[in-house]
Every structure is written in structure tokens, then in C-alpha cells.
PASEBA-1860 file (N, C-alpha, C; in nm, 3 decimals):
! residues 266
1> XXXXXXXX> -8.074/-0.333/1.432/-7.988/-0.267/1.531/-8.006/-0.330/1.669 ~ -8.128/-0.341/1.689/-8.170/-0.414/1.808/-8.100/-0.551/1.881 ~ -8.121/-0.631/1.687/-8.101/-0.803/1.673/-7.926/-0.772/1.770 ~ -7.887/-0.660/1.654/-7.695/-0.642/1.695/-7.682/-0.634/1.835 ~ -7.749/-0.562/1.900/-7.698/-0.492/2.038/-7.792/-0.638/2.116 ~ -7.817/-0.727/2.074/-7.872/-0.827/2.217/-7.798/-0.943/2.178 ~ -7.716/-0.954/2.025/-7.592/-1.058/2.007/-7.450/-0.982/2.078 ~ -7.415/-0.849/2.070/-7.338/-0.823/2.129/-7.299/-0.826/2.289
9> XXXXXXXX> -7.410/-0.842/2.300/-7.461/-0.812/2.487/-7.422/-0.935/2.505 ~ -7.505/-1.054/2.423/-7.457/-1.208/2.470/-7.349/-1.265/2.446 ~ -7.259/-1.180/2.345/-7.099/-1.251/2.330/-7.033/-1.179/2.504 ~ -7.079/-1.059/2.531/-7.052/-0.976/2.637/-7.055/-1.113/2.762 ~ -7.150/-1.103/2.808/-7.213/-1.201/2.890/-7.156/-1.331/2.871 ~ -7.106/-1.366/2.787/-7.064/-1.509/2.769/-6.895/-1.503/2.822 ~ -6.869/-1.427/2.770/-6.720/-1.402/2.784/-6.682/-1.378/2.931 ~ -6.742/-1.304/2.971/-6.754/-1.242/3.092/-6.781/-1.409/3.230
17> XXXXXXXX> -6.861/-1.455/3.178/-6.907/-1.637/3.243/-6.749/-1.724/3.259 ~ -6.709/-1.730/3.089/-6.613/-1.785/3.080/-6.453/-1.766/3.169 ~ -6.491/-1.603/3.164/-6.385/-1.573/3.257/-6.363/-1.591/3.415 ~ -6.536/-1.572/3.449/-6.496/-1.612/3.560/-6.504/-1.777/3.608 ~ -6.574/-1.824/3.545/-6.561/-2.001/3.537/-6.377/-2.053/3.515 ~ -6.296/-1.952/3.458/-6.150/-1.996/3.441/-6.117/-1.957/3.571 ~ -6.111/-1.822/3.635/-6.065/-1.810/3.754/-6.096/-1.863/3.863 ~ -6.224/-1.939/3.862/-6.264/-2.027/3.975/-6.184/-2.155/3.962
25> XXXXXXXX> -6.162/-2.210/3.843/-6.081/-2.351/3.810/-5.906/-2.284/3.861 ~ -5.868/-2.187/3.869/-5.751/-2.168/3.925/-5.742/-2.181/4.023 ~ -5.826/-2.136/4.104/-5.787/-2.127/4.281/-5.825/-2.220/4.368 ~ -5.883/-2.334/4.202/-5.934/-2.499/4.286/-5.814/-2.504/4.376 ~ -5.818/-2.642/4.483/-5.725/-2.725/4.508/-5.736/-2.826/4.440 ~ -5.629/-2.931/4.419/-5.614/-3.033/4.417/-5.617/-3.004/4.192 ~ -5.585/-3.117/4.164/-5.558/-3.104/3.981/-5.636/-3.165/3.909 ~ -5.759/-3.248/3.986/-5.858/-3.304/3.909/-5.958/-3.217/3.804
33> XXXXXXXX> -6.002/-3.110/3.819/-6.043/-3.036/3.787/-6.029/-3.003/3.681 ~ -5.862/-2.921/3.722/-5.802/-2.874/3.608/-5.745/-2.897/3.514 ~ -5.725/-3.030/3.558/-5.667/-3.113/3.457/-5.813/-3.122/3.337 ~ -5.928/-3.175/3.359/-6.013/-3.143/3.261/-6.053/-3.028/3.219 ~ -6.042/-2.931/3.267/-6.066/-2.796/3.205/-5.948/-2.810/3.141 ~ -5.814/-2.780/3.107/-5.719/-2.767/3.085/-5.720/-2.829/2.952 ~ -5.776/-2.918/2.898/-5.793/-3.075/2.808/-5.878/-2.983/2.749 ~ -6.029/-2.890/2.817/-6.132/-2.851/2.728/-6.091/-2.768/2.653
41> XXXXXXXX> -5.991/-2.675/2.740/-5.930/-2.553/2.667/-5.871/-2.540/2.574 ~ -5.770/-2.666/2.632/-5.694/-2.729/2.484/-5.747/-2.746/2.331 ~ -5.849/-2.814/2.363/-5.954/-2.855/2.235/-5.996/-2.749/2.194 ~ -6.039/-2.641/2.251/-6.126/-2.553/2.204/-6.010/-2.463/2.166 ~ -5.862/-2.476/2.146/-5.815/-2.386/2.081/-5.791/-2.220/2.171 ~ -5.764/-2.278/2.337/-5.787/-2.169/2.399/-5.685/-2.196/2.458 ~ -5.516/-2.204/2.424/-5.374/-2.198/2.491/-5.312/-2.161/2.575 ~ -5.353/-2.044/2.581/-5.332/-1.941/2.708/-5.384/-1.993/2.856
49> XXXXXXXX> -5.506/-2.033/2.811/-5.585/-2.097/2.937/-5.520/-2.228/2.968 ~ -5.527/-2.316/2.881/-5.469/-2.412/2.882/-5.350/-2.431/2.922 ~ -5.234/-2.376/2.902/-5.069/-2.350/2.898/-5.105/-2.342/3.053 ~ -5.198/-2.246/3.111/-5.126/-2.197/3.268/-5.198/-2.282/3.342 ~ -5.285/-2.367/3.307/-5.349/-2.477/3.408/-5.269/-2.597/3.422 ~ -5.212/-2.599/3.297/-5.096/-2.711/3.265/-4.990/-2.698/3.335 ~ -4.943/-2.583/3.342/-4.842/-2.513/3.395/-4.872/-2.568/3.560 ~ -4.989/-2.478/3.620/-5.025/-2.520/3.747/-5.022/-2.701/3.768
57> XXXXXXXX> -5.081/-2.785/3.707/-5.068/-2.929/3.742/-4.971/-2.980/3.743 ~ -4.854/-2.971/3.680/-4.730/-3.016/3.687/-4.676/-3.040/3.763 ~ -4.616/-2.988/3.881/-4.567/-2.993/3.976/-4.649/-3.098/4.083 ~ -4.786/-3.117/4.051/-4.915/-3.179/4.118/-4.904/-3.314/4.079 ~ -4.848/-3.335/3.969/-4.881/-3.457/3.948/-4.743/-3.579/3.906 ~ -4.653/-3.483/3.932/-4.494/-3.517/3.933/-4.492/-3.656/4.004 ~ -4.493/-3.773/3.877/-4.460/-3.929/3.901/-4.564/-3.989/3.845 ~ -4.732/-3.943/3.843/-4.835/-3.990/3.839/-4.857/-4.060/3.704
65> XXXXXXXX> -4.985/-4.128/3.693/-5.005/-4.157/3.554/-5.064/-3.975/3.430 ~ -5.102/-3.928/3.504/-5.164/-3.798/3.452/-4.998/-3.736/3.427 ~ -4.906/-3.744/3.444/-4.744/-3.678/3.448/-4.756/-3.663/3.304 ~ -4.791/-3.752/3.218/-4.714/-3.789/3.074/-4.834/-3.731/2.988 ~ -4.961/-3.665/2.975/-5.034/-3.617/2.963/-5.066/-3.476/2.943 ~ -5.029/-3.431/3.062/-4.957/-3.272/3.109/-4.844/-3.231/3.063 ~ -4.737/-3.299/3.091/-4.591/-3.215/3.043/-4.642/-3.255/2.884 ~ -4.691/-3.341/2.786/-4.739/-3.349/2.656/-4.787/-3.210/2.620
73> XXXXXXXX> -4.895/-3.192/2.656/-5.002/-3.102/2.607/-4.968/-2.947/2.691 ~ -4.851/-2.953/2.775/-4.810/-2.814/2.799/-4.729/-2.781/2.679 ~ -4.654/-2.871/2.671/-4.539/-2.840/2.606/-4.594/-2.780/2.457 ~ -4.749/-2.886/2.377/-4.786/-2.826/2.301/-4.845/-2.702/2.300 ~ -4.943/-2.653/2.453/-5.007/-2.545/2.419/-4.893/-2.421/2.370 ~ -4.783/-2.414/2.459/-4.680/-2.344/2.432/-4.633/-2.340/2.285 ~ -4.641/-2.457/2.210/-4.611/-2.453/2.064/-4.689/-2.328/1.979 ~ -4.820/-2.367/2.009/-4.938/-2.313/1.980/-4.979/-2.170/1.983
81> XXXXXXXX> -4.894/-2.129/2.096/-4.894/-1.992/2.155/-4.772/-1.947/2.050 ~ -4.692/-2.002/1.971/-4.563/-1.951/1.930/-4.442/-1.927/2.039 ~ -4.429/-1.976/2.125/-4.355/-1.966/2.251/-4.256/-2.088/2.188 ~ -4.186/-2.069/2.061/-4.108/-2.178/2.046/-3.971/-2.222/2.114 ~ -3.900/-2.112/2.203/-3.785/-2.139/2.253/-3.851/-2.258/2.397 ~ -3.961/-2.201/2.439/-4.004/-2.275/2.595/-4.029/-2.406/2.501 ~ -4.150/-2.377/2.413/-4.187/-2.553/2.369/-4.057/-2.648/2.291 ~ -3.928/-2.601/2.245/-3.850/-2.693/2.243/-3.785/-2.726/2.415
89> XXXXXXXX> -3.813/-2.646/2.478/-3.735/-2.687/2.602/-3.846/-2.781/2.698 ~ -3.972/-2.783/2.671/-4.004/-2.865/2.741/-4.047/-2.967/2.649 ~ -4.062/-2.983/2.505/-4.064/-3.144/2.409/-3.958/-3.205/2.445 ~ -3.816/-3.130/2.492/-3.728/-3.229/2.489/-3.715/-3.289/2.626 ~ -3.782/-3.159/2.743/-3.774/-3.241/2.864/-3.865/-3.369/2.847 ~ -3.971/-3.386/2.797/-4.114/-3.499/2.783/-4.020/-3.602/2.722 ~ -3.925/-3.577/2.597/-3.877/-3.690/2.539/-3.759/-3.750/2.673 ~ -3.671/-3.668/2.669/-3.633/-3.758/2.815/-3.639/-3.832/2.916
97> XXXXXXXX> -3.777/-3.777/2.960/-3.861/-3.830/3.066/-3.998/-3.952/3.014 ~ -4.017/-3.911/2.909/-4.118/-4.056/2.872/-4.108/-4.067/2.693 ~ -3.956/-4.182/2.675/-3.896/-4.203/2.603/-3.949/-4.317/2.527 ~ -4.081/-4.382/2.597/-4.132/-4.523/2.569/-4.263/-4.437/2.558 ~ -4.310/-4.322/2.542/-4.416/-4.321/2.526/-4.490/-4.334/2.367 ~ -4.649/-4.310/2.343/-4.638/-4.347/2.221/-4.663/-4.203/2.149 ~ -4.634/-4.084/2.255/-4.671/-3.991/2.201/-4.516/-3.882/2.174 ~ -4.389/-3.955/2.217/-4.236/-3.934/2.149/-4.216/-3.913/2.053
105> XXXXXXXX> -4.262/-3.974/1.953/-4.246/-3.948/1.792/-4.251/-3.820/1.750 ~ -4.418/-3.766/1.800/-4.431/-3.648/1.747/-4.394/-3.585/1.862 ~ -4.334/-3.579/1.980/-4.335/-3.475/2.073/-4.141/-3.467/1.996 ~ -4.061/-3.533/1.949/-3.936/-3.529/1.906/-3.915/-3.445/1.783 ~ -4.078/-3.464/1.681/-4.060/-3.393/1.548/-4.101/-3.203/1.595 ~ -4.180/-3.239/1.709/-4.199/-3.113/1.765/-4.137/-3.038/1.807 ~ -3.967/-3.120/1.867/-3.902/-3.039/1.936/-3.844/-3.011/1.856 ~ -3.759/-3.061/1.697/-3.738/-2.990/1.572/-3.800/-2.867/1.512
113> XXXXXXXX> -3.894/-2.894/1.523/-4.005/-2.800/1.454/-3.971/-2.669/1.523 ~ -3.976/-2.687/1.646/-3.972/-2.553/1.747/-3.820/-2.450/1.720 ~ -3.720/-2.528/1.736/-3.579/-2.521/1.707/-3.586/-2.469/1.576 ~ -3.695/-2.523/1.481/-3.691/-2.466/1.350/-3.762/-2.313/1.379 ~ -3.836/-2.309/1.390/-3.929/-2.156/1.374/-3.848/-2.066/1.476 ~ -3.738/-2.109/1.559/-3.617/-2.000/1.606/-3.509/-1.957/1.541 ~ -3.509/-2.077/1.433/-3.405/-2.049/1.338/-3.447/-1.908/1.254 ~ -3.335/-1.777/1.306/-3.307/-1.655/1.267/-3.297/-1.620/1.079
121> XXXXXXXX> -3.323/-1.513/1.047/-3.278/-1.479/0.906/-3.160/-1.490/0.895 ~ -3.083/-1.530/0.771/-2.967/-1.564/0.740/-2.884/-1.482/0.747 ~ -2.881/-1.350/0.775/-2.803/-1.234/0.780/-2.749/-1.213/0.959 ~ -2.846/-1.305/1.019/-2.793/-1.300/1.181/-2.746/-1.436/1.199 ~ -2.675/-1.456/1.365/-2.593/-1.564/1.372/-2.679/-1.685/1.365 ~ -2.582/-1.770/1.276/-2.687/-1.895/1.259/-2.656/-2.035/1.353 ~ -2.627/-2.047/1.488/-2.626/-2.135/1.558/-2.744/-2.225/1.601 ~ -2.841/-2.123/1.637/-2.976/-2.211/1.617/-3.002/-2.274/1.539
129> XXXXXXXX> -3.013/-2.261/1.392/-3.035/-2.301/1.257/-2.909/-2.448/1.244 ~ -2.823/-2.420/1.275/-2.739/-2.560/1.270/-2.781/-2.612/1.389 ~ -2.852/-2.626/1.518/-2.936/-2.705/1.598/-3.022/-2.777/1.567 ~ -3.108/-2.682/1.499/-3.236/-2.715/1.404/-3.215/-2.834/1.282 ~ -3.102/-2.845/1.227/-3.039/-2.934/1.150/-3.003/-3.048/1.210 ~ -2.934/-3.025/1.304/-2.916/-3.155/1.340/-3.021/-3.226/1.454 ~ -3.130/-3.172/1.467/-3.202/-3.176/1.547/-3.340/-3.308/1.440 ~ -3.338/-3.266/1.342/-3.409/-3.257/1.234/-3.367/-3.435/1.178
137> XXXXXXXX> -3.226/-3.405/1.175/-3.162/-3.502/1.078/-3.181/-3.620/1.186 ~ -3.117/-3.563/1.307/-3.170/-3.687/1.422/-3.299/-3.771/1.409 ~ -3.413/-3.655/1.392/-3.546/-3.710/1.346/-3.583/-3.838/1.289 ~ -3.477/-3.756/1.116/-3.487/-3.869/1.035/-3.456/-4.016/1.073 ~ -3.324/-3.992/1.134/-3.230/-4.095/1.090/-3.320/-4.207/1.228 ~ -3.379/-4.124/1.333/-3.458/-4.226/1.417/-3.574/-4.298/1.346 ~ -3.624/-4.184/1.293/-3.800/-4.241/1.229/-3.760/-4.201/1.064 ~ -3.719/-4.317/1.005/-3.703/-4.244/0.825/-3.822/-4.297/0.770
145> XXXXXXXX> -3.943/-4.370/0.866/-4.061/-4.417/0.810/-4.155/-4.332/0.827 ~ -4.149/-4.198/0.935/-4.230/-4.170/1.030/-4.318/-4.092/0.930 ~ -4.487/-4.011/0.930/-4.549/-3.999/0.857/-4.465/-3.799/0.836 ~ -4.365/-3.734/0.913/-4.300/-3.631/0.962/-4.195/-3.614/0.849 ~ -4.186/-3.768/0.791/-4.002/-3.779/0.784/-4.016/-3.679/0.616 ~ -4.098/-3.671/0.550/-4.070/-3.570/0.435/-4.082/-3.441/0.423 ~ -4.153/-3.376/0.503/-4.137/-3.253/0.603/-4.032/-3.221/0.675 ~ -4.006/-3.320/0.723/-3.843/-3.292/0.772/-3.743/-3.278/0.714
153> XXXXXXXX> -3.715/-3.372/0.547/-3.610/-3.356/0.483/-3.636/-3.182/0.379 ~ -3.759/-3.163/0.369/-3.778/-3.031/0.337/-3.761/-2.903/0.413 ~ -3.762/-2.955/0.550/-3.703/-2.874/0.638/-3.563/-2.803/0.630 ~ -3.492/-2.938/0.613/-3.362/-2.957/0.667/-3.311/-2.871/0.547 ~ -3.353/-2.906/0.406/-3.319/-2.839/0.272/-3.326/-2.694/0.275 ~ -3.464/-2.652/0.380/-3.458/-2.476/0.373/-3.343/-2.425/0.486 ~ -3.312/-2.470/0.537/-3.219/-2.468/0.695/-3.117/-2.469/0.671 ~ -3.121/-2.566/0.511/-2.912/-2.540/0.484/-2.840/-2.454/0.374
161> XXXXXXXX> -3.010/-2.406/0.329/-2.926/-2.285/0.216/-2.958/-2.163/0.337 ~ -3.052/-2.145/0.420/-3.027/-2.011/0.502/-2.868/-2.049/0.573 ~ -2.808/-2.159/0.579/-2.688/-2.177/0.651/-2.582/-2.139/0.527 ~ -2.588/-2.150/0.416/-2.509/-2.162/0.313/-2.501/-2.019/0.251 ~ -2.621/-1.946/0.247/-2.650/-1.815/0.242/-2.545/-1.740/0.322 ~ -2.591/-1.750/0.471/-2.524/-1.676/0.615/-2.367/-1.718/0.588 ~ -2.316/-1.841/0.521/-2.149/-1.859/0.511/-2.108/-1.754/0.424 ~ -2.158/-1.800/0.276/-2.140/-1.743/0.156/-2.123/-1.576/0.184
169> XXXXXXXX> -2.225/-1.520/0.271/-2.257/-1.361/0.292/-2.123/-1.330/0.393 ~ -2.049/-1.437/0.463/-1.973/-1.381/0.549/-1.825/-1.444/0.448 ~ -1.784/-1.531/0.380/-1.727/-1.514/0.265/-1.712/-1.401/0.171 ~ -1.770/-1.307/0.099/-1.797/-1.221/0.036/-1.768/-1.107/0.061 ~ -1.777/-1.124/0.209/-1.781/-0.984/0.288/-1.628/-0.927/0.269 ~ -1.566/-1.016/0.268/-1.369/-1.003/0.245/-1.345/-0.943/0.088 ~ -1.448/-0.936/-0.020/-1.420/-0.924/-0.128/-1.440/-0.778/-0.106 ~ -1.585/-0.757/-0.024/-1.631/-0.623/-0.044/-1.542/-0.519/0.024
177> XXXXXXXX> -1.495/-0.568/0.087/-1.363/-0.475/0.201/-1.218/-0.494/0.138 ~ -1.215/-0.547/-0.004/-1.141/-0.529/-0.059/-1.025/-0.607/0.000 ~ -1.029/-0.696/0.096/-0.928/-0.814/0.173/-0.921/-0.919/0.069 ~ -0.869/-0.871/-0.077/-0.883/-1.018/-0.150/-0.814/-1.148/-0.144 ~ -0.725/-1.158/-0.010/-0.674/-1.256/-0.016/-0.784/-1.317/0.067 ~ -0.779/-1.294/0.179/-0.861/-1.350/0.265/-1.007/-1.384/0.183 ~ -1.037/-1.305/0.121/-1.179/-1.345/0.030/-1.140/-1.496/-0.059 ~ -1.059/-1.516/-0.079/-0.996/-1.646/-0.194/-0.995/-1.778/-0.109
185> XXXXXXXX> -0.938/-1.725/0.040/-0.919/-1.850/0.113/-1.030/-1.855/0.189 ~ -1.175/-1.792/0.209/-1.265/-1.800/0.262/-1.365/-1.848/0.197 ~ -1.377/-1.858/0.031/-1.426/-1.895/-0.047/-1.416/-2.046/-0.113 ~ -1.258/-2.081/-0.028/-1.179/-2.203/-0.137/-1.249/-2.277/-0.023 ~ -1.293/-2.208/0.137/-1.307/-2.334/0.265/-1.535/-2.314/0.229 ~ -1.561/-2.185/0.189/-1.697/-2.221/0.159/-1.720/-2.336/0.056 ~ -1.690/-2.330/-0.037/-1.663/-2.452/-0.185/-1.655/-2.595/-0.123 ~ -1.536/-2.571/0.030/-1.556/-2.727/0.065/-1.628/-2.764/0.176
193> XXXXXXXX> -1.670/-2.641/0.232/-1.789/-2.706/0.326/-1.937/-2.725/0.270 ~ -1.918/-2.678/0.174/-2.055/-2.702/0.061/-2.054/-2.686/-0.124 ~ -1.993/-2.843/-0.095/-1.975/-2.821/-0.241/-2.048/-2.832/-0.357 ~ -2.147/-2.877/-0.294/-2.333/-2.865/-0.372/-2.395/-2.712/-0.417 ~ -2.343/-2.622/-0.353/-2.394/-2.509/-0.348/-2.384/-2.404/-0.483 ~ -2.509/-2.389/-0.484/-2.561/-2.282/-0.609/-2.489/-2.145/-0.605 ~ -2.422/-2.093/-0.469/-2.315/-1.999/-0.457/-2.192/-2.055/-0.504 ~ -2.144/-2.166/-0.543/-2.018/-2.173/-0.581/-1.962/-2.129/-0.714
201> XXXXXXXX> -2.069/-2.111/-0.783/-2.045/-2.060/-0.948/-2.002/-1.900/-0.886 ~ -2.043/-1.815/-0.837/-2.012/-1.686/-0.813/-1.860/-1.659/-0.738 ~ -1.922/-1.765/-0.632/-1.754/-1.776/-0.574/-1.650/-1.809/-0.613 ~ -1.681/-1.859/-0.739/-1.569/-1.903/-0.822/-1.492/-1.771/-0.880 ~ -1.610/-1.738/-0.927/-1.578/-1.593/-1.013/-1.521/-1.477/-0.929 ~ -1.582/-1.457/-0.838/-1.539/-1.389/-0.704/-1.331/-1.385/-0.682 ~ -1.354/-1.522/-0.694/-1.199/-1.575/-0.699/-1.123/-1.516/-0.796 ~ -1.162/-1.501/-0.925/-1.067/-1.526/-1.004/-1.073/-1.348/-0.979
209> XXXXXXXX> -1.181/-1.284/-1.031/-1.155/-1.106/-0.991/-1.100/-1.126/-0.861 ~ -1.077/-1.175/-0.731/-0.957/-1.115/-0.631/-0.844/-1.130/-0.659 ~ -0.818/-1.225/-0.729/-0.701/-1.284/-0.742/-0.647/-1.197/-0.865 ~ -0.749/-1.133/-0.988/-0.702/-1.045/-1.056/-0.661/-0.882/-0.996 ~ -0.715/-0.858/-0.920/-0.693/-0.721/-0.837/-0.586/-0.749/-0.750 ~ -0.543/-0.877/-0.686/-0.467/-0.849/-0.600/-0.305/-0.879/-0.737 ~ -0.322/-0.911/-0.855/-0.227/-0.895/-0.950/-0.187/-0.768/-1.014 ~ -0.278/-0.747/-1.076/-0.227/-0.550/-1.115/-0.217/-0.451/-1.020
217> XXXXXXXX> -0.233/-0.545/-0.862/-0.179/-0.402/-0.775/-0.078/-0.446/-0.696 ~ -0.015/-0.573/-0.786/0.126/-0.613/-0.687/0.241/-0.546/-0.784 ~ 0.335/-0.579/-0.662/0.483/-0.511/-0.752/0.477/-0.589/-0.870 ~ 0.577/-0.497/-0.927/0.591/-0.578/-1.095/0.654/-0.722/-1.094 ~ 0.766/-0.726/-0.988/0.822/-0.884/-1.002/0.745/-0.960/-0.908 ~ 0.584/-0.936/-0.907/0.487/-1.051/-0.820/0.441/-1.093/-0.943 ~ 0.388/-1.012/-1.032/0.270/-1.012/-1.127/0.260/-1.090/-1.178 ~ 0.378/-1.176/-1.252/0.381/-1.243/-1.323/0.284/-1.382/-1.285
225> XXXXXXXX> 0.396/-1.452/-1.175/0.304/-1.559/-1.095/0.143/-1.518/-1.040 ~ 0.165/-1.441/-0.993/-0.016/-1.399/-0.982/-0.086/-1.374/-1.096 ~ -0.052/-1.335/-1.201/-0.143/-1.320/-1.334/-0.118/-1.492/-1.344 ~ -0.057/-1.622/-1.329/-0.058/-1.688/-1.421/-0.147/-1.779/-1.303 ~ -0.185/-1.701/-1.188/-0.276/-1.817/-1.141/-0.399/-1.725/-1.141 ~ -0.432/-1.655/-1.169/-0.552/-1.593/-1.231/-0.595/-1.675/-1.360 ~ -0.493/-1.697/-1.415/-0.532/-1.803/-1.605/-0.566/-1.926/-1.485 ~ -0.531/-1.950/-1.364/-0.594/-2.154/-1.406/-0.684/-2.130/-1.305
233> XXXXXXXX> -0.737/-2.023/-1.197/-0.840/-2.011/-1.180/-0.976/-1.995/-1.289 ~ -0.933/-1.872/-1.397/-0.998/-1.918/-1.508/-1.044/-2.031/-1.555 ~ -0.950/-2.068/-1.614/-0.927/-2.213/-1.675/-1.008/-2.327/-1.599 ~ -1.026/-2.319/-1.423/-1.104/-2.402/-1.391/-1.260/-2.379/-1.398 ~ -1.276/-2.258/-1.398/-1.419/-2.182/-1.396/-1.452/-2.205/-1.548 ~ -1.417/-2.228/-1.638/-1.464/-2.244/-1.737/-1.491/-2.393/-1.803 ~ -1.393/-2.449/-1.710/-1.403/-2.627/-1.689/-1.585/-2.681/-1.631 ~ -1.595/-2.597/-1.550/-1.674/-2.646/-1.487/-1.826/-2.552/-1.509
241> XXXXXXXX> -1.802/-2.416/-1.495/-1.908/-2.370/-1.576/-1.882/-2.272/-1.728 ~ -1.952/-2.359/-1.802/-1.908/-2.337/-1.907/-2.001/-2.254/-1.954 ~ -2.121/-2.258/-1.955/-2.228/-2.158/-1.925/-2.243/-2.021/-1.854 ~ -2.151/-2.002/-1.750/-2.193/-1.896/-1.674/-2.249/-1.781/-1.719 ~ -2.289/-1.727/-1.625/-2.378/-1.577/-1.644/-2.225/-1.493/-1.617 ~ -2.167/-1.558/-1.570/-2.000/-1.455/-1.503/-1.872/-1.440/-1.654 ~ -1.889/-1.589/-1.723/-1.812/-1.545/-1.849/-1.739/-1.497/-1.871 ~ -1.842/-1.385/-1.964/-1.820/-1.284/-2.018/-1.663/-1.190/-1.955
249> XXXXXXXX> -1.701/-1.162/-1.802/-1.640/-1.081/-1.741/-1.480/-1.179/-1.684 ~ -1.586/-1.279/-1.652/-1.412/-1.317/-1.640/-1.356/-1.362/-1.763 ~ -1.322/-1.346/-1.860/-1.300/-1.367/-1.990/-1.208/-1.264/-2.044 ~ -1.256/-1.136/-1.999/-1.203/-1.008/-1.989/-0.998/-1.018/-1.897 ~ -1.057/-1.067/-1.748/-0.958/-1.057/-1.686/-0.870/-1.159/-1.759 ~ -0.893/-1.304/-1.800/-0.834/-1.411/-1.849/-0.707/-1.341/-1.965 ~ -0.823/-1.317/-2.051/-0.747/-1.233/-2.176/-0.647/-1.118/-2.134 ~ -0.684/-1.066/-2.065/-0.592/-0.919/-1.978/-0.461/-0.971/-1.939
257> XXXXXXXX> -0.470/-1.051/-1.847/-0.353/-1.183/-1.816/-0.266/-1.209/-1.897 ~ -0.319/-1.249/-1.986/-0.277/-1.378/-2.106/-0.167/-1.250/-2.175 ~ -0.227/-1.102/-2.194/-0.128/-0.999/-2.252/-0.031/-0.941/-2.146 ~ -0.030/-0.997/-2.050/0.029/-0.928/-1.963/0.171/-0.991/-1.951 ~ 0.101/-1.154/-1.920/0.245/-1.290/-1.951/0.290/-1.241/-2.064 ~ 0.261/-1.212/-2.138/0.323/-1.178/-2.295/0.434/-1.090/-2.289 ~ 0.388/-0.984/-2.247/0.444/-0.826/-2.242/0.593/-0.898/-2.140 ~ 0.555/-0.963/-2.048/0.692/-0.994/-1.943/0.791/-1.099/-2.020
265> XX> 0.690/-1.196/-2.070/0.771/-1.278/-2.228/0.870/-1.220/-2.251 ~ 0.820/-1.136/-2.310/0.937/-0.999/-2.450/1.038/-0.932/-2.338
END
């Protein structure tokens, strides 16, 4: 109990040193100082401290050789802190400003990175997230050697189904509100802005049920032509997935159709 209460006392006491040894390095003059405290802090994984000494030298050393050093390692402590909107705004000021340096590479994959961890859940607006993309792809297409560049294309891969997700979910949304036209032509422009996409088998199907609902609830002299493009929406969904998990159901409407042309046949 003893051993406890004279280790506690000395984390006490230590902390207590440290703190005031930081507030004395604040109210230095001049940035020599702090600039090495700032570096220690850094190292030791202490950001906060670091970030606002950094913060303080900046303005101090605006032109110097120490310039490219500071705006570096602010910009990271800020990373560090999770402060990702500030640390993409000042990686990209550093890349602007020291474009020849040798520490650009990663201060550029950084300013991706940052842009990335702002990128929102797919259910909110995704403008950031298409920043982050092209922010990313820029990366690549500068450094496709860089030791970053496969991290990045794995990046870019999670960034474009949360983008493909957030379309698809605002596509859909027209089915669920029962707007099935608008759901058909919001679906036919998702399909071509991503025609890779693992949502297109649904959206397919999606299609052919709007296009069947908006048929048995049109007048009788629509039906006809709308039931018979319900069959080659079918007809293409089965072209292409021939497998589906959807089938079954659209198989149902197909066949429903197919008696319906009949019945107007006779």
C-alpha cells in the first residue's frame, strides 16, 4: 500500500514538473526553444503539446529553413490528434508551399488520408467522400510506385462502394415512395454511372417490379405496351443474371405478363 501511494505521489509530481516545464517553454521568446521541445513532444507521442508550440512557431519562422519542418510536423500532430478536417487543410497548405520537398510524398498521401477519415457514412451527403477519391486517385496516378500506392487503391475501393451505396440508397428511395417511374430512370442512370456494381443485379429487378406495378395500375389501353416492356426487362435480367437470388420473383411478374398479352390477343 505504501510501495502504491509513493508511485502514485511520483507519477503526481512528475506530471505536475512536466506541466509546468511546458508552460515555461510557452511564454519563451523567440522559437529556438520551442521548436525543440515541440520535436520532443512530438516523439514522445504528446500532440497536444506539440500541435500548440507548432502552432506558436509558425508565424516565427515564416521563410526560414526551420518553415518546412514546422508546417510538416504541425500539420501531422493535428493528424494525430484526429483533427482531420485542419490536418488536410494544412498537408495541402505544406504541399503547395514546399512542393520539392522530400517530405511531399507522404505529406500528399496524408492529405488523402485525412479527406479520407472525413469521409461520412453512406447514408449522409457524400461530397467529401468523392474528394477523398479523387484526392487519392491523384496520389496514385503521381506516385503509382510510392510504398502508399496499395493502401491507396484499397482506399479508393472502400470510398466507392460507400459512394455507390449512398447512389443506389437514393435510387431506391423512388421505388419505396412508390414513384416507379422515376425509380426506373434513376436506376437505368445508377447502372451507368456504375456499371461494375454488385447493386445492379437488384436494380435490375427493382426495374422490372416498377415497371410491373406501374402496368396493372395503368388504364387498360396502356397495359398492353407496358406489360410487353416488363417481358424484355425480364428477358434482359435473365440474360445477364441467370442465377439470381431475384428469379424466382421476377419470373412470377414475367409469366403474369406473358397471360396478360394473351388475354388482349383474344
Amino acid at each position: 500500500m505504501i510501495k502504491l501511494f509513493r508511485y502514485n505521489l511520483s507519477l503526481v509530481l512528475l506530471l505536475l514538473f512536466s506541466c509546468s516545464e511546458y508552460r515555461k517553454i510557452l511564454k519563451k521568446e523567440g522559437y529556438e526553444e520551442k521548436l525543440e521541445a515541440a520535436i520532443k513532444y512530438y516523439k514522445e507521442e504528446e500532440y497536444f503539446k506539440a500541435s500548440t508550440l507548432f502552432k506558436d512557431i509558425k508565424p516565427l519562422v515564416k521563410g526560414s529553413e526551420e518553415s518546412e519542418i514546422v508546417d510538416f510536423y504541425f500539420a501531422y500532430s493535428l493528424y494525430n490528434l484526429k483533427q482531420y478536417d485542419l490536418s488536410a487543410k494544412y498537408f495541402k497548405g505544406f504541399i503547395e508551399l514546399f512542393s520539392r520537398s522530400d517530405n511531399v510524398t507522404e505529406a500528399e498521401y496524408l492529405y488523402s488520408i485525412s479527406l479520407y477519415k472525413e469521409s461520412p457514412n453512406s447514408n449522409l451527403d457524400q461530397s467529401s467522400t468523392l474528394e477523398a477519391i479523387s484526392a487519392m486517385q491523384n496520389f496514385i496516378n503521381k506516385y503509382p510506385y510510392s510504398d502508399y500506392s496499395k493502401d491507396a487503391n484499397t482506399i479508393i475501393d472502400e470510398l466507392q462502394i460507400k459512394l455507390e451505396t449512398k447512389n443506389f440508397e437514393n435510387a431506391k428511395q423512388y421505388y419505396k415512395t412508390r414513384n416507379y417511374k422515376s425509380a426506373i430512370i434513376a436506376l437505368d442512370n445508377f447502372e451507368s454511372d456504375f456499371p461494375d456494381s454488385s447493386f445492379n443485379e437488384e436494380g435490375s429487378y427493382l426495374k422490372i417490379l416498377s415497371q410491373y406495378l406501374i402496368s396493372i395500375n395503368s388504364f387498360e389501353d396502356l397495359q398492353e405496351e407496358r406489360h410487353k416492356e416488363t417481358i424484355n426487362l425480364y428477358l434482359n435480367f435473365v440474360d445477364k443474371y441467370p442465377k439470381s437470388s431475384f428469379l424466382a420473383e421476377a419470373e412470377k411478374m414475367y409469366v403474369e405478363s406473358l397471360n396478360l398479352l394473351t388475354k388482349f390477343a383474344e
